[in-house]
C-alpha positions, 0 to 999 in steps of 0.5 A: 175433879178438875177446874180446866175447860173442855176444848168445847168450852174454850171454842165457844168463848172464843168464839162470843168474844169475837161475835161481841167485838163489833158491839164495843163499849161505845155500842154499848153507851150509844144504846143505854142513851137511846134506850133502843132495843139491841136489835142487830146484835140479837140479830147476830147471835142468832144468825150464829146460832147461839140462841139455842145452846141449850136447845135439843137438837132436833129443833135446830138447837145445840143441844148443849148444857146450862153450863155451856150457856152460862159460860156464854153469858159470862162471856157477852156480859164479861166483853163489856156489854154487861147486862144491857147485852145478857138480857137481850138474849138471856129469855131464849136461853132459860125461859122455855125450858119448860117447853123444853121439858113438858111441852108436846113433839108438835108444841116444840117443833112449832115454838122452838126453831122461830125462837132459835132463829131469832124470828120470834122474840118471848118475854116471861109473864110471871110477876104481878104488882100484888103477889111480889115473889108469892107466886102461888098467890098470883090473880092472873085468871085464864077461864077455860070457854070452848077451845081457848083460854080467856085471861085477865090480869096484870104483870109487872117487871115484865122484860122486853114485852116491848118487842116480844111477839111470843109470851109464857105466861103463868095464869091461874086456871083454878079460883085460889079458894078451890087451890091446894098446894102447888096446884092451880096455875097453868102454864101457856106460850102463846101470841102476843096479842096487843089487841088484849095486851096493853104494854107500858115501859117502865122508866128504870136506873139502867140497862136502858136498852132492855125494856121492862114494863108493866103488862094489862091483859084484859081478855086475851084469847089462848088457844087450848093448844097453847097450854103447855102439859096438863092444866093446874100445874104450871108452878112445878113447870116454871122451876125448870126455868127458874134454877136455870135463870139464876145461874145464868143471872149469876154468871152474867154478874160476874162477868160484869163484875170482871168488865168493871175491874179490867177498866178498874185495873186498866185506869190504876195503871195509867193515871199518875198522881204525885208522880206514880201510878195510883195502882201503887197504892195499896189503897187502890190496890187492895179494893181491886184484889178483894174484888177479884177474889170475890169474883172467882169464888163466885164463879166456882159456885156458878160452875158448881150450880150448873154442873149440877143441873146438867146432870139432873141432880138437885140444885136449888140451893147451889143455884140461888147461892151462886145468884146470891154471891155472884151479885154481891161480888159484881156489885162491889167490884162496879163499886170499886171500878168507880172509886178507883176512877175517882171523879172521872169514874161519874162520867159516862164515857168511862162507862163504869158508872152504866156498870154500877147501874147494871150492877143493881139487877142481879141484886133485886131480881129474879129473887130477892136477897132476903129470900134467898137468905130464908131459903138457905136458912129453911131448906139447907140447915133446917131452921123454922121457917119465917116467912 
């Protein structure tokens, strides 16, 4: 066992690091006070070919594991573009690992190389307003007529529908009554019909640039061809997605979490009071530290959680305690990167505060805390389940 990165893994943080300084933290600012999509920057990742490091190659992917995306990440979100930068791209990276995985030669040579070249942007239909996380109680129905699918349903947190053209969207082909188990819910990436879909933005405490809204699907028309693997089993499908989503998300957080204490570390340094430095102080200095501690032990269950899916071993519990712990390190220490700036830490053009604010997302989504708490308590010691 060893903790040095690969050469490979170096050259791709080095080479982020340079993508991402043209978008600097006033970049960042002028688009959480826009609200405007980070359109260029998208632009410039996938004109890197970034967007499909974990991609197959032969549809014009890197071929690369989740543990190079999740350094990739850590690395845009650790440059100071936080979460507002990492959920401009984080769809391409996760979401249609499904596809990837079960989808057919021609779906992936159809759907693939647009996404990677940036052509085509995809949001993930999955959470409704009345299922919360009991995604096999979802009520999003797709009949089968002929040789498509028409859906009705609604969709709630759903990011950047705003600007998507594609959707993978997670539907109920069979009436639950006629459910059993996991079975039931099909599995489609298909257009973004606005014809059937009504898209509404959600007013939100952060990353303003990203969108996140509430969608309305009253009889968008799926072609067959559209349904990825067989029908009825598309909740075995999206967890292919879904353990890759939370090492990402985690690995996102701690590198915000890393942005909030260089500026907090930077400010200890410069500002004096009573004719020192505050960083002299123990009682700045101790905050920082624990942060920094919290931050790295985070980030080896990150590694841990991804190695482990690169090589096809089971990693749920890693990859949801790696979520878990990267989001509480990363919020304390956005916490602390305030407190450390005292008053000036409320301002904006200190930017700690928009970090605090982004801080929240890793928190609450994609999975709640409480329920990783269960999962662990259920499926890692044994314990009755509670829910």
């Amino acid at each position: 066992m060893h903790f040095a990165q690969s050469s490979e893994q170096e050259q791709i943080e080095q080479a982020i690091r340079r993508l991402c300084q043209p978008f600097n933290a006033d970049y960042w600012l002028r688009k959480d006070k826009e609200g405007s999509f980070p359109h260029d920057f998208h632009l410039a990742l996938a004109n890197s070919g970034w967007l499909g490091i974990a991609m197959p190659q032969e549809y014009g992917g890197a071929g690369l594991g989740i543990s190079e995306a999740a350094l990739m990440m850590h690395t845009i979100s650790a440059t100071g573009a936080g979460l507002s930068g990492a959920s401009a791209v984080h769809m391409n990276i996760f979401g249609l690992q499904p596809v990837v995985v079960f989808g057919s030669d021609e779906q992936k040579k159809r759907w693939l190389p647009p996404l990677i070249e940036g052509r085509d942007k995809a949001c993930f239909g999955v959470t409704e307003p009345d299922t919360g996380l009991n995604t096999l109680k979802l009520k999003t129905r797709a009949v089968r007529q002929g040789n498509h699918y028409v859906v009705h349903g609604q969709k709630i947190w759903i990011s950047t529908a705003q600007v998507a053209n594609k959707m993978l969207l997670l539907a109920r082909t069979t009436p639950i009554e006629n459910s059993s188990g996991t079975e039931g819910l099909s599995l489609f990436y298909t257009d973004l019909d606005r014809s059937a879909v009504e898209v509404r933005e959600i007013e939100k405490l952060g990353r303003h640039c990203v969108d996140s809204n509430q969608v309305f699907i009253d009889g968008l028309r799926i072609p067959v061809e559209d349904l990825i693997g067989e029908e009825g089993k598309g909740f075995s499908y999206i967890l292919h997605g879904l353990n890759p989503e939370r090492i990402l998300i985690a690995s996102e957080a701690v590198g915000l979490g890393r942005a909030a204490l260089q500026r907090a570390v930077g400010y200890a340094q410069e500002r004096e009071v009573f004719d020192r430095p505050i960083g002299q102080n123990q009682g700045i200095q101790h905050p920082l530290a624990k942060s920094w501690m919290e931050l790295e032990a985070a980030h080896l269950m990150v590694q841990k959680a991804a190695w482990l899916y690169d090589q096809n071993l089971p990693c749920a519990a890693e990859a949801n305690s790696a979520k878990f712990l990267a989001a509480e390190a990363c919020y304390h220490a956005c916490e602390n990167a305030i407190l450390t700036h005292g008053g000036m830490g409320y301002a904006k053009e200190y930017h700690v505060e928009r970090y605090l604010r982004e801080s929240w997302i890793p928190r609450l989504a994609p999975v709640s805390p409480q329920l990783i708490l269960c999962y662990i308590a259920e499926k890692v010691l044994g314990l009755a389940k509670s829910y």
